[in-house]
C-alpha positions as CSV (number, residue, x, y, z in Angstrom):
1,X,0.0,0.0,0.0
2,X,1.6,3.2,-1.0
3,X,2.0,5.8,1.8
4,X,0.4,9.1,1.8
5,X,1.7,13.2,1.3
6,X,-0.1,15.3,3.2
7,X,1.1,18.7,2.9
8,X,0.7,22.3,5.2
9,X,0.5,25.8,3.9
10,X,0.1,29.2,4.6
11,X,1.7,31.9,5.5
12,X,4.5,33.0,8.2
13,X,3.0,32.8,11.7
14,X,-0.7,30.8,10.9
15,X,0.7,28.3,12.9
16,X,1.7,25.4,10.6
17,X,4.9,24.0,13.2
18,X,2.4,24.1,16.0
19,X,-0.2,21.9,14.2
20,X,2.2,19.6,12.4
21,X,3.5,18.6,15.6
22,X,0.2,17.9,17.2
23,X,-1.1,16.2,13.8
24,X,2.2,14.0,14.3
25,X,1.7,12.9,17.9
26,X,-1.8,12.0,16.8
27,X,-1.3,10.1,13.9
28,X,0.2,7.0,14.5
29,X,-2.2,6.2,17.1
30,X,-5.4,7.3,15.0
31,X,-6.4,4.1,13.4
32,X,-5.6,5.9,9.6
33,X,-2.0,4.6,9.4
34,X,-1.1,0.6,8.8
35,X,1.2,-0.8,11.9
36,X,4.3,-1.0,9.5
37,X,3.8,2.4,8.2
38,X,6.5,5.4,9.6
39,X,5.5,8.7,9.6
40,X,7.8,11.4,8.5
41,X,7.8,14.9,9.3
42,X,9.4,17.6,6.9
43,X,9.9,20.6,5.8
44,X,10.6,23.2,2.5
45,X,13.8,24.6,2.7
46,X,15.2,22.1,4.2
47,X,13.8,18.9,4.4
48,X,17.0,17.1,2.9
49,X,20.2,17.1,4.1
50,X,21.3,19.4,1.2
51,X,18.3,21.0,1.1
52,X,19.4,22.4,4.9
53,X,22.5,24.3,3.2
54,X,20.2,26.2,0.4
55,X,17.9,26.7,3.7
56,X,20.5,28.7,5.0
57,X,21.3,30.3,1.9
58,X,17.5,31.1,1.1
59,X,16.4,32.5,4.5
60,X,19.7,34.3,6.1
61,X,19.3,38.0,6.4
62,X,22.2,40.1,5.7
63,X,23.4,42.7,3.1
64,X,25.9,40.7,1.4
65,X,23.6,38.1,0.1
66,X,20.4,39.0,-1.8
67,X,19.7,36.8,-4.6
68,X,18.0,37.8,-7.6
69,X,14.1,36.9,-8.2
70,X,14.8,34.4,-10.5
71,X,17.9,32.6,-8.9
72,X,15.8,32.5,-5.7
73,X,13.3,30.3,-7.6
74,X,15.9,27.6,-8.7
75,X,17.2,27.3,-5.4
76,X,13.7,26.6,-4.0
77,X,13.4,23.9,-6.8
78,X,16.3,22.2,-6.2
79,X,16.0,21.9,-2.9
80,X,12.4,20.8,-3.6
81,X,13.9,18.2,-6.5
82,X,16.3,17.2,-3.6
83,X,13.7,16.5,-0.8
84,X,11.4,14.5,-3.2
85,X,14.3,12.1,-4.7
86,X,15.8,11.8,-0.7
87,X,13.1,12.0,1.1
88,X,9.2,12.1,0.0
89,X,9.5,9.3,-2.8
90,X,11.7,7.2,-0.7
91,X,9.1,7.2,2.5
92,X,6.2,6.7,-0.1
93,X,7.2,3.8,-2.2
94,X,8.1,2.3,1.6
95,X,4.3,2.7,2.2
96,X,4.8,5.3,4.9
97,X,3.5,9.0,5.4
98,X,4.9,12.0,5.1
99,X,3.9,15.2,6.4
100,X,5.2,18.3,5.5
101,X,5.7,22.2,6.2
102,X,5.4,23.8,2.9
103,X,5.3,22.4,-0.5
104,X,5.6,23.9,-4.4
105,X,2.6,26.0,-3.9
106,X,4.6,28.0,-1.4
107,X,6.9,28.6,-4.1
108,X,4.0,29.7,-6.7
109,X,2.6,31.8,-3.6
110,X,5.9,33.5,-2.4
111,X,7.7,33.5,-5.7
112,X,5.0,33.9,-7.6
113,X,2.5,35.9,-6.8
114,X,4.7,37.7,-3.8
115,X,8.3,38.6,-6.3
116,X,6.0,38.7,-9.5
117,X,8.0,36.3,-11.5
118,X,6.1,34.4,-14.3
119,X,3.3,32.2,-13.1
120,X,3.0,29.8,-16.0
121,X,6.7,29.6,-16.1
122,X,7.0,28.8,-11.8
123,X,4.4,25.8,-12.9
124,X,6.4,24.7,-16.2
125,X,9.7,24.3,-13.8
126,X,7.8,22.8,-11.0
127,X,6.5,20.2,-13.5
128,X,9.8,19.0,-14.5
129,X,10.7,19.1,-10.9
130,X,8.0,17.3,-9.1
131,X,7.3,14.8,-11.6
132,X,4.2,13.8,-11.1
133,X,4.5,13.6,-7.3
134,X,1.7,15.9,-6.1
135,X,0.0,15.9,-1.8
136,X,-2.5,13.4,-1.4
137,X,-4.0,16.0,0.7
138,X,-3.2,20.1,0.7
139,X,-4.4,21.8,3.8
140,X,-4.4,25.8,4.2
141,X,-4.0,27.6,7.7
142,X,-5.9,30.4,6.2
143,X,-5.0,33.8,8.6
144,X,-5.6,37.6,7.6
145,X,-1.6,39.5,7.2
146,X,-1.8,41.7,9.8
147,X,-2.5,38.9,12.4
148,X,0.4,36.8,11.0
149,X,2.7,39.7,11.6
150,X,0.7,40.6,14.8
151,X,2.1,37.1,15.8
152,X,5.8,37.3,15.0
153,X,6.1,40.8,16.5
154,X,8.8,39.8,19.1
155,X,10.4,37.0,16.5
156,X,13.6,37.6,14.6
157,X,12.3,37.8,11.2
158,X,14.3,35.6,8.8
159,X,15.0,37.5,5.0
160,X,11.8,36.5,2.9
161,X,9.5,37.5,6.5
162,X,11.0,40.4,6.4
163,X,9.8,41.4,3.4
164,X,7.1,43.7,4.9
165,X,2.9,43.5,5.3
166,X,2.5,44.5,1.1
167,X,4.8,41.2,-0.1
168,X,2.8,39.1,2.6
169,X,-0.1,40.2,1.5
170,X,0.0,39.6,-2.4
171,X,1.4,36.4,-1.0
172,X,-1.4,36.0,0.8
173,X,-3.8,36.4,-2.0
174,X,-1.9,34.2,-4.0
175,X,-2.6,31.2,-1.5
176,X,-6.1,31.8,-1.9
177,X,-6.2,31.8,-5.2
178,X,-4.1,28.4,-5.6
179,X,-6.4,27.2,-2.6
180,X,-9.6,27.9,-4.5
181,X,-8.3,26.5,-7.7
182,X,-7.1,23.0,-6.2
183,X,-9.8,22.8,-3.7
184,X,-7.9,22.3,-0.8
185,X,-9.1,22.2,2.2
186,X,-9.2,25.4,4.7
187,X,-9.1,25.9,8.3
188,X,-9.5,29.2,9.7
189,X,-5.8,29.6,12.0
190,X,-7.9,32.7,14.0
191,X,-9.3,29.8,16.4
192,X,-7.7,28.5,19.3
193,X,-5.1,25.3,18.8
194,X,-6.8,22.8,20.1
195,X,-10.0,24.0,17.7
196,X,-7.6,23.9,14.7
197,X,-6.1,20.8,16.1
198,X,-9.6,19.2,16.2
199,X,-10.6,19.9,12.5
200,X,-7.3,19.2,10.9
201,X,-8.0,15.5,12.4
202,X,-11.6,15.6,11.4
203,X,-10.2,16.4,7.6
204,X,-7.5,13.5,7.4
205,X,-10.3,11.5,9.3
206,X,-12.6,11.8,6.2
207,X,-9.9,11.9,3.4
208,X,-8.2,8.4,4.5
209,X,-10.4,6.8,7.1
């Protein structure tokens, strides 16, 4: 039985690590994985071992590093073409699950819609880069801007969160447009944890029990 992809988006500070880890502490016991199955949490940047040097590269705030638009882009793929040949396709073809911070619609969000680079082009290179591997399931931690930077007021912004509330906001938009147009499934992150907690399970409930 191949494993499942179940993916987390949404923008800086809607909570994503919070609920990944509860969804993770939950899952093995919930009845929805086999016995033999592992369950592996991840993340974009990041989630392979070389993908954790372009993290460093991609996120690191400091005047003497500021790639270019496009160059960021590559980087994001190939630490994304990294993480699915290491990681994602690995755990799947072994029948386990993998859960994960972030996936290419964060790049068509951020990238796309965010730096204003070429949306049709960010999809052609994400095609030759994903291969057909696409989330069993998408879900979206769906928060206004102003809360998410509300929420990281006292945080140490890394360099794409420091982009200010206009970038987050087109970003922001863009989710909701790729949200609506793969119908994923959306959980307001206004509520309290345990609320969001309680519907993300009721969601993977109904999509594999």
């Amino acid at each position: 039985m191949k494993g499942k992809f179940v993916v987390i988006e949404g923008i800086d500070g809607c909570g994503k690590t919070t609920q990944i880890e509860e969804i993770c502490k939950w899952l093995p016991s919930s009845g929805l994985m086999s016995d033999k199955s592992e369950l592996i949490k991840t993340r974009e940047p990041g989630g392979s071992n070389f993908g954790k040097k372009l993290r460093e590269i991609l996120l690191s705030k400091n005047n003497f590093h500021h790639p270019d638009p496009l160059t960021e882009l590559l980087l994001y793929s190939a630490d994304r073409s990294e993480h699915i040949a290491k990681v994602i396709k690995p755990a799947l073809v072994n029948s386990n699950w993998v859960i994960s911070d972030r996936f290419s619609a964060s790049t068509l969000a951020y990238q796309g819609y965010g730096r204003g680079l070429n949306i049709e082009m960010i999809k052609q290179l994400e095609t030759i880069v994903c291969q057909g591997l696409k989330p069993d399931l998408t879900i979206f931690l769906e928060i206004p801007s102003k809360i998410s930077v509300e929420r990281r007021k006292n945080k140490k912004p890394d360099r794409i969160e420091a982009e200010g509330i206009n970038f987050l906001n087109k970003v922001n938009e863009g989710f909701h447009l790729i949200a609506n147009e793969e119908n994923w499934k959306i959980v307001s992150a206004k509520q309290e944890i345990n609320k969001i907690t309680n519907e993300i399970k009721k969601i993977l409930i109904k999509s594999f029990g």
